[in-house]
C-alpha beads as a LAMMPS data file, in Angstrom:
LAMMPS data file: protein, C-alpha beads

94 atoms
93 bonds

1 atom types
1 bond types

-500.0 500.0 xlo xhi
-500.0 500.0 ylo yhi
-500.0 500.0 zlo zhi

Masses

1 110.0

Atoms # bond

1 1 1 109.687 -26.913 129.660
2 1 1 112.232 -29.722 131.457
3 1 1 111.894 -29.632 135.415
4 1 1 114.717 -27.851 137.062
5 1 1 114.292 -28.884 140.432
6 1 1 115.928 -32.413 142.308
7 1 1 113.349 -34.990 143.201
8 1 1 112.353 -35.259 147.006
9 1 1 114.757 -37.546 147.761
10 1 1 117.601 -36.160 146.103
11 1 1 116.727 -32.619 147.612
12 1 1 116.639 -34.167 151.477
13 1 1 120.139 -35.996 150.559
14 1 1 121.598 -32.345 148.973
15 1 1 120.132 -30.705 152.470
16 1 1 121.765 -33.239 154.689
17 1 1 125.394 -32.106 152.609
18 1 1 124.025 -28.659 153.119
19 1 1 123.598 -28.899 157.088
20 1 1 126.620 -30.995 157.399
21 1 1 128.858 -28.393 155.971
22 1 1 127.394 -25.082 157.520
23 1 1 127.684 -27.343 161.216
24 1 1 131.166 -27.796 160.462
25 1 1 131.723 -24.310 159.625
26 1 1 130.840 -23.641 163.510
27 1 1 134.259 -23.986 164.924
28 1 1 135.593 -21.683 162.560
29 1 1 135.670 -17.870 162.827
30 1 1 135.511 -15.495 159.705
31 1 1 133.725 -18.077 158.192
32 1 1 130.498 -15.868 158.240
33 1 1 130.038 -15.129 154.028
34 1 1 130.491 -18.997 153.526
35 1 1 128.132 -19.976 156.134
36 1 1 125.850 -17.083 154.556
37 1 1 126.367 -18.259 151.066
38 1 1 125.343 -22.040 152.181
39 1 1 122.540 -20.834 154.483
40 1 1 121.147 -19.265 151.317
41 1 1 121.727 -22.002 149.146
42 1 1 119.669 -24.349 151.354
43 1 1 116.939 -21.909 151.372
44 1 1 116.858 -21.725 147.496
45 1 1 116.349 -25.376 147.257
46 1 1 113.772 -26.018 149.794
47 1 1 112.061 -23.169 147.772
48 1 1 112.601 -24.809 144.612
49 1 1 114.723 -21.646 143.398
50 1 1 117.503 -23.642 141.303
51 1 1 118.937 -20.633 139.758
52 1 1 119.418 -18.755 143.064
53 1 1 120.219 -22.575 144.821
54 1 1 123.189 -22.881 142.189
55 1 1 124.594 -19.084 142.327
56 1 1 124.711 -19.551 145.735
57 1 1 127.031 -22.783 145.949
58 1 1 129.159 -21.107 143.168
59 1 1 129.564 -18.406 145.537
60 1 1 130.372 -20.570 148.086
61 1 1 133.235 -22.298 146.660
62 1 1 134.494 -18.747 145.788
63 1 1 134.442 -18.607 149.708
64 1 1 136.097 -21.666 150.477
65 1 1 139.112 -19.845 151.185
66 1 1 137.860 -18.725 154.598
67 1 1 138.402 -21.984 155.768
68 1 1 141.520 -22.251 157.306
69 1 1 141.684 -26.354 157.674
70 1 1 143.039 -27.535 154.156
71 1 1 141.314 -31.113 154.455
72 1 1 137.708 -29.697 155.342
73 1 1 137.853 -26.799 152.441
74 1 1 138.845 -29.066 150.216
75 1 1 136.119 -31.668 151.519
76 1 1 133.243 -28.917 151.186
77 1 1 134.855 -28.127 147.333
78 1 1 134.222 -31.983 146.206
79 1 1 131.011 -31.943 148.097
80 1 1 129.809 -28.349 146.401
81 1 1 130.941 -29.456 143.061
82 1 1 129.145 -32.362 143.513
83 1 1 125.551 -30.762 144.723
84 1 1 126.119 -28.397 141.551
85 1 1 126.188 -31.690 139.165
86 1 1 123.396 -32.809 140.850
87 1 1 121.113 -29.887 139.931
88 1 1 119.582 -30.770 136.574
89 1 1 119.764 -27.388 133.987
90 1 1 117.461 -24.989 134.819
91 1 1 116.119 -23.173 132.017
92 1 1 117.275 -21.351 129.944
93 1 1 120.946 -21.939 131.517
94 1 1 121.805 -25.084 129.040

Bonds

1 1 1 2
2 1 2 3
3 1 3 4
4 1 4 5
5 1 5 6
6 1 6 7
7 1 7 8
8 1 8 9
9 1 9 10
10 1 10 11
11 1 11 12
12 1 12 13
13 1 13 14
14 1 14 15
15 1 15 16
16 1 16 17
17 1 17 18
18 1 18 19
19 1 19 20
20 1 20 21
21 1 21 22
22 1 22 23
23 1 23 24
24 1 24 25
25 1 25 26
26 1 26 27
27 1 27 28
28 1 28 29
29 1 29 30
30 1 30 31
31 1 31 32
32 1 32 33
33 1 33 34
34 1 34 35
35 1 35 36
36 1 36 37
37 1 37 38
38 1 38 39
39 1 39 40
40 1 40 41
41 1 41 42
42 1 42 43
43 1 43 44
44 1 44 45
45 1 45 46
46 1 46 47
47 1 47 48
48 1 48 49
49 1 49 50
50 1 50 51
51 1 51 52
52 1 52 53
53 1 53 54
54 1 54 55
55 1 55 56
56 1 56 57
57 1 57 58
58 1 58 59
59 1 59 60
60 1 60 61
61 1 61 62
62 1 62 63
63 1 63 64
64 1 64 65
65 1 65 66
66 1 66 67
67 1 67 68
68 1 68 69
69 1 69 70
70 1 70 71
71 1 71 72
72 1 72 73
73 1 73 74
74 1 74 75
75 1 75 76
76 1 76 77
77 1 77 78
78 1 78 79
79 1 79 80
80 1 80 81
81 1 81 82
82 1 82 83
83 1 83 84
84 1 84 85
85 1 85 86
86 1 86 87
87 1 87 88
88 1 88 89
89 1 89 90
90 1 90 91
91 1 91 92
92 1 92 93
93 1 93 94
């Protein structure tokens, strides 16, 4: 069965995006179901949950409309994208 989790290094990288993007979310109001959705996400991959880590981004992005400065949403839409192409497939999702 292929590993569906990032390597350390990779993982402390994706967190760094992770942080970065809910601390920008803090001068925002109504911004509270993104900043849960990325919360959550970080959560799921420090506790190597890749299924729940990549729902979570997806539901995110759904989010992303919250945002009400055009240049940071569509910042935080590259960056998500980019954390989801990062994640290798996790089982059974190929």
């Amino acid at each position: 069965m292929p590993d569906s989790s990032l390597n350390p290094a990779v993982a402390e990288f994706d967190l760094a995006r992770l942080d970065e993007m809910i601390a920008a979310l803090g001068r925002f109001r109504d911004v509270d179901l993104l900043k849960e959705h990325l919360q959550s996400a970080r959560q799921y991959l420090m506790g190597a949950m890749p299924k729940e880590y990549l729902l979570n981004l997806e539901w995110a992005r759904q989010a992303l409309d919250a945002v009400p400065d055009s240049d940071i949403r569509s910042h935080m839409d590259d960056t998500i994208v980019k954390l989801i192409a990062r994640m290798p497939a996790a089982p059974g999702t190929e």
